[in-house]
Structure formats: C-alpha cells, structure tokens
C-alpha positions in Angstrom: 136.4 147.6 320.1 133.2 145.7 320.5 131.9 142.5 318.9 129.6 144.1 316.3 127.4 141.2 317.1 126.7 142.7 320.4 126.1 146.0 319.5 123.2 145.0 316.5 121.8 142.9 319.8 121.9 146.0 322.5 122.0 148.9 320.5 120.0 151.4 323.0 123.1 150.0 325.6 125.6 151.6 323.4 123.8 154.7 322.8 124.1 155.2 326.1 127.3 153.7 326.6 128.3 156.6 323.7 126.3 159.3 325.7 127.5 158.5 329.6 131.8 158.3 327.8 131.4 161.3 325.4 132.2 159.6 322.8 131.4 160.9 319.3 129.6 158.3 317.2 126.3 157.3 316.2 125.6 153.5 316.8 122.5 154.1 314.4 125.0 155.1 311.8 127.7 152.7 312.7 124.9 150.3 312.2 124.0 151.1 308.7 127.5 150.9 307.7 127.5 147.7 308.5 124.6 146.6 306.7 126.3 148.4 303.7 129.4 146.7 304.0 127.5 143.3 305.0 125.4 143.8 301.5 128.6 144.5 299.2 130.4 142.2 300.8 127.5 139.3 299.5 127.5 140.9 296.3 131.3 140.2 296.1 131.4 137.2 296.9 128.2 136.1 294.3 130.3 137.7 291.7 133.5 135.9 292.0 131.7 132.7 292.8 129.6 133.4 288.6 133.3 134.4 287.7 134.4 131.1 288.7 132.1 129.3 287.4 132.0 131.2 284.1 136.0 130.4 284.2 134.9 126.6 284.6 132.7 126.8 281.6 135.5 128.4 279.5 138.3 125.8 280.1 135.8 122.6 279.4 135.5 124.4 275.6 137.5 122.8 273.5 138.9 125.3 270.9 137.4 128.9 270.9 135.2 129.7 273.7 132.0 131.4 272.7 131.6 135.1 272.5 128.8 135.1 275.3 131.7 133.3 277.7 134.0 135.9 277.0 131.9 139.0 277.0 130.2 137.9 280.5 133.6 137.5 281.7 134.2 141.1 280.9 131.1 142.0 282.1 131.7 140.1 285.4 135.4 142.0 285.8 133.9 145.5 285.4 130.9 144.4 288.1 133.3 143.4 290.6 135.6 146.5 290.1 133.1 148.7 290.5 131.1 147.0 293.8 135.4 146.7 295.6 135.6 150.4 294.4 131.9 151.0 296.6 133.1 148.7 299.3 136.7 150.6 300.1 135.3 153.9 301.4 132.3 151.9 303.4 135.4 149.5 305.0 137.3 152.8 306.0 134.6 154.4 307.9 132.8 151.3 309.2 136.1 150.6 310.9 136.9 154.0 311.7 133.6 153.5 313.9 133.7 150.7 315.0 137.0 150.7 316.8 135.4 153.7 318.9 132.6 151.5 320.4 132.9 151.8 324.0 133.5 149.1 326.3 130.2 148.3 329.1 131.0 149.5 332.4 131.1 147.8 336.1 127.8 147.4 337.8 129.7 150.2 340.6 131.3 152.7 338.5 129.8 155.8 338.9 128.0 157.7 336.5 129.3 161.2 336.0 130.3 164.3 333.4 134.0 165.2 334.2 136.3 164.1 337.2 134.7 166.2 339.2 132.2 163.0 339.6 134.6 160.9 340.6 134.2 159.5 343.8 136.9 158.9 346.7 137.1 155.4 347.8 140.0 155.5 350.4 143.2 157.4 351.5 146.4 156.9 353.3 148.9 158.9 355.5 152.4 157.8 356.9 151.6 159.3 360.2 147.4 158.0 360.6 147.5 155.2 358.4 144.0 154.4 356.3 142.0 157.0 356.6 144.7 159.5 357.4 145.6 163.1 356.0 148.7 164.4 354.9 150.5 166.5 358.4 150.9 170.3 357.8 153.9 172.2 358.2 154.8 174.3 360.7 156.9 176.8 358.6 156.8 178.6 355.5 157.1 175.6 352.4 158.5 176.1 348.9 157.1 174.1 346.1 159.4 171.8 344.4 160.3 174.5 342.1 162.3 176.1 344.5 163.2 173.3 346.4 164.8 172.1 342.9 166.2 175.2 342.4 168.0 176.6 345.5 169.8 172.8 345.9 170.7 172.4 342.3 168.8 169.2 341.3 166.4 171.3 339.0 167.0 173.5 336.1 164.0 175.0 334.0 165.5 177.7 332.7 167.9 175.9 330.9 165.2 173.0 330.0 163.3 175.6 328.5 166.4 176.8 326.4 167.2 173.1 325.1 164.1 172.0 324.7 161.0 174.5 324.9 158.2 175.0 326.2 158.2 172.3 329.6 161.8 171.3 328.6 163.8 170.5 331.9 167.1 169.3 333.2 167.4 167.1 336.5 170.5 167.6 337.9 172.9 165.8 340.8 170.4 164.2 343.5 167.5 165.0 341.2 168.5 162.4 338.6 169.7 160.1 340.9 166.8 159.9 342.9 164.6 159.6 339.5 166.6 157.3 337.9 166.6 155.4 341.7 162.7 155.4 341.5 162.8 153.5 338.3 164.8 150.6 340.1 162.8 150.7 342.9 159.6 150.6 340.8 161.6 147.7 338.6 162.3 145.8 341.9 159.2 145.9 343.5 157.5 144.2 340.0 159.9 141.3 339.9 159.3 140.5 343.1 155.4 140.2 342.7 156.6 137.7 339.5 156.2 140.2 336.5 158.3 139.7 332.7 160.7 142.8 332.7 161.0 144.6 329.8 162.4 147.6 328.3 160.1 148.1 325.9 160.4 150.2 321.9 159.7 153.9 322.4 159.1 154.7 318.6 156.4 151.9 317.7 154.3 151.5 314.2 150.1 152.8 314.3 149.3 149.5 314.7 150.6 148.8 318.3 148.8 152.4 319.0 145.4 151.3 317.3 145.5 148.1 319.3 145.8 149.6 322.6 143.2 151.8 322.0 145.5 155.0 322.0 144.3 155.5 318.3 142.2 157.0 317.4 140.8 158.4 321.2 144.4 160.3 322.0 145.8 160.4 319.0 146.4 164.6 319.4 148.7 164.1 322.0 151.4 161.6 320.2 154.5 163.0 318.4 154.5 161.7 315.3 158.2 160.7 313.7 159.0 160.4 310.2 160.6 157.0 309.8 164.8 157.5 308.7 165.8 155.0 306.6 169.0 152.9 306.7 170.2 153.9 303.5 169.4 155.8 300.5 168.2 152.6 298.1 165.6 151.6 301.5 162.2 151.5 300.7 161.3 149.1 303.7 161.2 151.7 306.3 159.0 154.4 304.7 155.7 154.8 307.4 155.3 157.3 310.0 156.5 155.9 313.3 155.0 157.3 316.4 157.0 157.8 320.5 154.6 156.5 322.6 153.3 158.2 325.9 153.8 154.6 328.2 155.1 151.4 327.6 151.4 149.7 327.4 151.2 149.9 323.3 154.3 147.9 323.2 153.7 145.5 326.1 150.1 144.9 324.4 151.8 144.4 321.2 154.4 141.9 321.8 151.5 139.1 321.7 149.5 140.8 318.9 147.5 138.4 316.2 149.1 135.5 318.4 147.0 132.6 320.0 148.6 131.7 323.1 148.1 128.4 325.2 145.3 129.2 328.2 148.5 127.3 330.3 150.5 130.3 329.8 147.8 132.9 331.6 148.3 135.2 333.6 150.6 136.9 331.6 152.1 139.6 333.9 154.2 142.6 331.9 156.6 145.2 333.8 157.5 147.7 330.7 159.7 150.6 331.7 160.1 153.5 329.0 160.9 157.1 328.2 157.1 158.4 327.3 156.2 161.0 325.5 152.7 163.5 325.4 152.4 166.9 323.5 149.8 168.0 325.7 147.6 169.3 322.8 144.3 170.9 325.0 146.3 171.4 327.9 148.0 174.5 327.7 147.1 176.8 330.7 147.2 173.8 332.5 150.1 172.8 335.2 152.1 175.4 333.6 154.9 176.1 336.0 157.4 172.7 337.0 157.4 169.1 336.2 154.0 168.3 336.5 152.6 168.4 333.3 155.3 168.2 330.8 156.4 166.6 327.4 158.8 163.3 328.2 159.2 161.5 331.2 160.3 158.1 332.6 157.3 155.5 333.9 157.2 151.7 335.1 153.7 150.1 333.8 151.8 147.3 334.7 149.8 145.3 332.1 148.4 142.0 333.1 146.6 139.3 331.1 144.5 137.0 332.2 141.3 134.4 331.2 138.1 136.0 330.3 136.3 136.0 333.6 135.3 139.0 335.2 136.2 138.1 338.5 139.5 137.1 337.6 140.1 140.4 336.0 139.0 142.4 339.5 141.0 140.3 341.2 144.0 141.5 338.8 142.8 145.3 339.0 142.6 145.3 343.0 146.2 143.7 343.2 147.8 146.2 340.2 146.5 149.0 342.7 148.0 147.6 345.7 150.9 147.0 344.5 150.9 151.1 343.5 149.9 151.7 347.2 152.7 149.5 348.3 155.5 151.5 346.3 153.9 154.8 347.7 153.9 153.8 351.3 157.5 152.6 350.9 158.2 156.3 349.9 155.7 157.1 352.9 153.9 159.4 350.5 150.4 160.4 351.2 147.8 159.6 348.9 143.7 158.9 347.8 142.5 156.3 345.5 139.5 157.5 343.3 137.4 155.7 341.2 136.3 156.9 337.7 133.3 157.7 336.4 131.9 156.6 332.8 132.4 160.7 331.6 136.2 160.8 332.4 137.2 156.9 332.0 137.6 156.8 328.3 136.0 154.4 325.9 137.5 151.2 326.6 137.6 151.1 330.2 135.3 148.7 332.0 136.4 149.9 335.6 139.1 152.7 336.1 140.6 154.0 339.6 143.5 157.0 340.1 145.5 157.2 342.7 146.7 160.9 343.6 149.9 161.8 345.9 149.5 165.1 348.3 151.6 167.7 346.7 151.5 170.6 349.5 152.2 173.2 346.8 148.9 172.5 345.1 147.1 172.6 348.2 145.4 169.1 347.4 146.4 165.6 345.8 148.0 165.3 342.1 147.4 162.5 339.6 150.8 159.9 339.8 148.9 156.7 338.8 145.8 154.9 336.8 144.7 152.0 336.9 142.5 150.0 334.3 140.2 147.2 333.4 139.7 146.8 329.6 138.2 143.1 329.4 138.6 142.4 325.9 138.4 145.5 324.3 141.9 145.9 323.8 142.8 141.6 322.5 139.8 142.0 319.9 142.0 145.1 318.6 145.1 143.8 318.7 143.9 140.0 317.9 145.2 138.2 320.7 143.3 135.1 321.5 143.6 132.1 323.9 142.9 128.3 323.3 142.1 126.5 326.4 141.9 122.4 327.2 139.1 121.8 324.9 140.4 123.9 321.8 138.1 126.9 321.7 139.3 130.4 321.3 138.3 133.6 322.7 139.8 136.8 323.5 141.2 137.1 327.2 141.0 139.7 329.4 143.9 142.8 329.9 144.5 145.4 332.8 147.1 147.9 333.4 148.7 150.2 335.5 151.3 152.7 336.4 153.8 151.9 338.8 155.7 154.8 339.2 156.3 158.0 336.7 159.2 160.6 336.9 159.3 163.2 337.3 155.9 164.0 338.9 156.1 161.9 341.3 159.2 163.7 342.2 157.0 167.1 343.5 155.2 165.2 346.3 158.8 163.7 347.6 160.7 166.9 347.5 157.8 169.1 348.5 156.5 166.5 351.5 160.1 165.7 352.8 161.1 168.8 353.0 162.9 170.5 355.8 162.2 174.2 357.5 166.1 175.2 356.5 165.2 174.5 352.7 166.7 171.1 352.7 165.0 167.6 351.7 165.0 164.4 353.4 165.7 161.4 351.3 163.3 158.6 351.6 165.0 155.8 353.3 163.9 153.4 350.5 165.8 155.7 348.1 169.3 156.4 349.8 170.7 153.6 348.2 170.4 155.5 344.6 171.1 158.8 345.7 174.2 158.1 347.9 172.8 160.6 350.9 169.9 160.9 353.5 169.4 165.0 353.2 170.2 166.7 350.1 171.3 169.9 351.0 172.2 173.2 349.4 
C-alpha cells in the first residue's frame, strides 16, 4: 500500500508501475475516489461541527428551545445520515484500490512480462563451485517418484485416497529426513541471531491484508469457518483463513504497534504447516510433491529502519543464508532475479533461487526472496519512533529458508545411486538415523 500522497504527486509513475506488475487498477480512478471521499469527508465534518454548535445554542435556552433549533437539528441528523450513507460505499472501494498500489521498483530490476524475463544472476555446484553445473549421471535415473516409491518413503496412491487430488504420505526416511530439514533450517536461523517461532496456521483477514496476501492471492487460500467453543459463543463467528507461510503471522505479531528504533533489526524465524489450493494451476506439476496443497516451510522476515541500503543489505544476507543451507545439503542451484511482470505488487526487489531437479531436466523453484520497503508496515500499521520522537514506517524483507517437501525431489533425485538407492546428506544423517536409504 502506497502513501496516497505520493501517488496524487507521481501519478504517470504508478500508471506504469500498474502496467510493468499487471496489476488491475486505474490510478485515474483510484484518484477520483479519493477526491470523493476527501469531499464527503469535509462535508462531514462541517455538519457535525453546525450540529455541535446548534447543540450549544440549545442548552444556553433556558426553558423551551425554539422550534427553528429543533427543526435544524432534525434537519442536521438527516444531512449527516444521508452524506455517511454516500461516504460507506466510496470508503469500500477507495480502499479496495488503494491497498493494490504497487510498490516502486529497484533502479536494477529488470523489466519484463512473465518469468521468462527473469534474468540469471549466479549459480553454484558442489563439484565446480560458483559458476558450476549440476554433474550428469552415468546410468539410467528415476525421478523422486520412483525413488520414493521402490524404498518406501513415498506413498501417492494412498495420499490421493486420504486426501485428494496432490494428497501424499511420507513415510520411514522420507519423514525423517523432512522433519530433519525443518531442524536443520531452524538451527541454521538461530545461529545467524533470529526470534524462533512457531507461528498460528489459521490466522484472521487482517494478518492476510497486511502482508499483502489479500487481496493479490487471495484464490489460493482455504478459507475455514471459524468453530466456536460452545453453543451460547458469539465471539468467534468470522471466517478464519490457513495461511500458505508463516510471513502473515510473523508480520502480524507487531501489527498497529510503535516499537522503539533501539529494538531494530527485528529478525523473525517462523516455521509452519502452509497451505495453497493451487487455484490456476492445474495442469501444472501434476505428478509428485512438487506442486501440492500443504507443506512444511522455515521463513525469514526481517525488519529493519527505513533506509534503502539497509534493507539490501538485509535482502543479500536473507539470500545467503538460503545458499548456505543448500550448499550444506550440496544441492545445486541458480539465483534469479525478478522482473517487475512476475514480482507482484509490493515487491521493490525480488530474487528466486532454484535447486537442479534431474527429472525436470532444469532447476525448480525452492526459495524467494523479497524486499517490500514499507509497503507491507503502512498495511499492517507498524511504525518506529527513533531518538528524536518521530515516527515512520520501517522497512520488511523476507524469505524462505527451506520448504518440504519440494525440496525433497532435488535430494532424492541428485543423491541418488545407480542400484536405486539414495545417499543421505551428511548434514542430515543425524535426523534420519542412516547414510544410504535403501530398499
């Protein structure tokens, strides 16, 4: 969400801030909402201020007030109900629009359509380093699906059964190993000084329309209709919502707070089951644990003063930290950075980091990394007060750690051996109790 300020002040900016994101909105529009809302607004306030005073006048009149007091009174109640009436619907959808203003972009990102634009900026390999590609095999590979199958740590058939359509089971190593990542993921945080949290899973629209989940990705949350404690509760009646990572909630836990500029940098670890219904997606990553509806997933969110350069500094360190947990695993992998058509409306700078999955024949998504500046505090209104008393709204990043399953398709498929079995990564034998998981 954007200062509307700024926008009456740049408005050819955000039109093509709108047309370089995809966003749907018309600033013009947007605009004149604004003035609409401005105007009733004024007309409001004059009219309570002539009720007050007409109020005034009444209570100095000692005995019965005259008839012209009273009847302008009345006159004066109906005005204002009618002009809050006009102003309700001209609230909605000025707010409606404005919390889809797009946030500016870097100087550097790159202008582009789809992800097809974005553009490499490095990539690593266990056995070449920077630079390096991912080895090829010298026999026949099976993708993780039958890797998962043939040694038991995978059931689809049965996740399918239970739970439908992308519904799976890990089984024996598999859910070791994925519940092992989490801790690894968990430890790895800690040590670079984060908070640890587990965060709420089922959160209220509010922690959703601060993060800027709402109303941009709204199709692909499950909705849940709250349960209440007993019958005689009334307190608990509004739709709840799972979210899809533990940002919202990490965001939220400092929502319409003003915290001490002392306390900054604020640095979150949230781990959480997530949850996506992959509404647009269907045809997509059909087959395996790629693209499916609940996983596990360690996140990053960091917040920090209002200075650009702080907040790069932040972003570049979030991502290393991601490069760091995949060359523990000795995983190979690209970093990309996103252009303005597949970044979303809030991001200021965006990179993706995607592992080599052999199967795939090329590199999978297993990480994002963002820079929000402050559209995401405005939202959720989280300010700062620093030395000299003055307020503003700091700066937030985030940033995935590690996700399971996914992530689990480049281990099994990259560490696998020519008799069908799969290496354990060395960081991760502690959690599954073996080095080779074999059938």
């Amino acid at each position: 969400m954007q200062d509307i300020k700024r926008i009456q002040e740049n408005p050819e900016l955000f039109k093509q801030l709108v047309k370089d994101k995809n966003i749907s909105l018309d600033i013009d529009s947007l605009l004149e909402y604004h003035e609409q809302r401005s105007t009733l607004q004024q007309q409001i306030e004059s009219l309570r201020q002539e009720r007050n005073l007409n109020v005034d006048a009444i209570k100095k009149v000692q005995g019965k007030p005259p008839s012209e007091l009273i009847t302008k009174g009345k006159e004066i109640k109906l005005q204002l109900s009618d002009l809050e009436e006009a102003l309700k619907p001209v609230e909605e959808q000025y707010k409606k629009m404005l919390y889809m203003t797009p946030q500016t972009v870097s100087e550097d990102t790159p202008v582009g359509k789809d992800d097809s634009d974005n553009v490499e900026v490095r990539r690593w390999a266990p056995e070449s380093g920077d630079g390096g590609n991912p080895k090829a095999f010298d026999f026949d590979f099976k993708d993780h699906i039958e890797l998962g199958t043939s040694l038991n740590i995978l059931d689809l058939d049965r996740g399918t059964k239970t739970a439908g359509f992308r519904g799976y089971y890990l089984k024996n190593e598999g859910a070791l190993m994925h519940m092992g990542l989490m801790m690894h993921g968990m430890k790895l945080l800690q040590e670079k000084g984060f908070q640890m949290f587990v965060t709420p899973t089922i959160v209220k629209a509010d922690a959703l329309w601060g993060s800027g989940h709402f109303p941009f990705d709204e199709e692909n949350i499950y909705t849940v209709e709250s349960l209440k404690d007993s019958e005689d509760d009334d307190s608990n009646k509004e739709k709840k919502f799972l979210i899809g990572t533990s940002e919202p909630s990490l965001l939220n836990y400092h929502s319409d707070e003003v915290l001490d500029e002392s306390q900054l940098p604020l640095k979150l670890a949230g781990f959480s089951q997530c949850y996506r219904s992959e509404i647009g997606s269907y045809g997509r990553d059909t087959r395996g644990i790629y693209r499916i509806h609940e996983f596990m997933k360690i996140e990053q969110v960091v917040i920090c003063k209002n200075s650009e350069e702080e907040a790069e500094k932040f972003h570049n360190l979030m991502i290393s930290y991601s490069e760091e947990l995949l060359q523990s695993l000795k995983l190979p992998y690209r970093l990309l950075q996103i252009c303005t058509g597949d970044m979303g409306a809030g991001k200021y700078k965006m990179y993706d980091i995607e592992t080599w999955m052999p199967s795939r024949e090329s590199y999978g998504e297993t990480h994002s990394a963002s820079n929000l500046l402050d559209w995401q505090t405005r939202r959720l209104n989280l300010r700062v007060q620093d030395a000299h008393g003055e307020k503003y709204y700091p700066y937030a990043l985030n940033n995935t750690v590690v996700a399971s399953p996914r992530i689990l398709i480049a281990i099994w498929e990259n560490y696998q051996n020519s008799d069908g079995s799969i290496t354990v990564p060395e960081v991760l034998r502690e959690y599954v109790g073996t080095d080779i998981i074999n059938q």
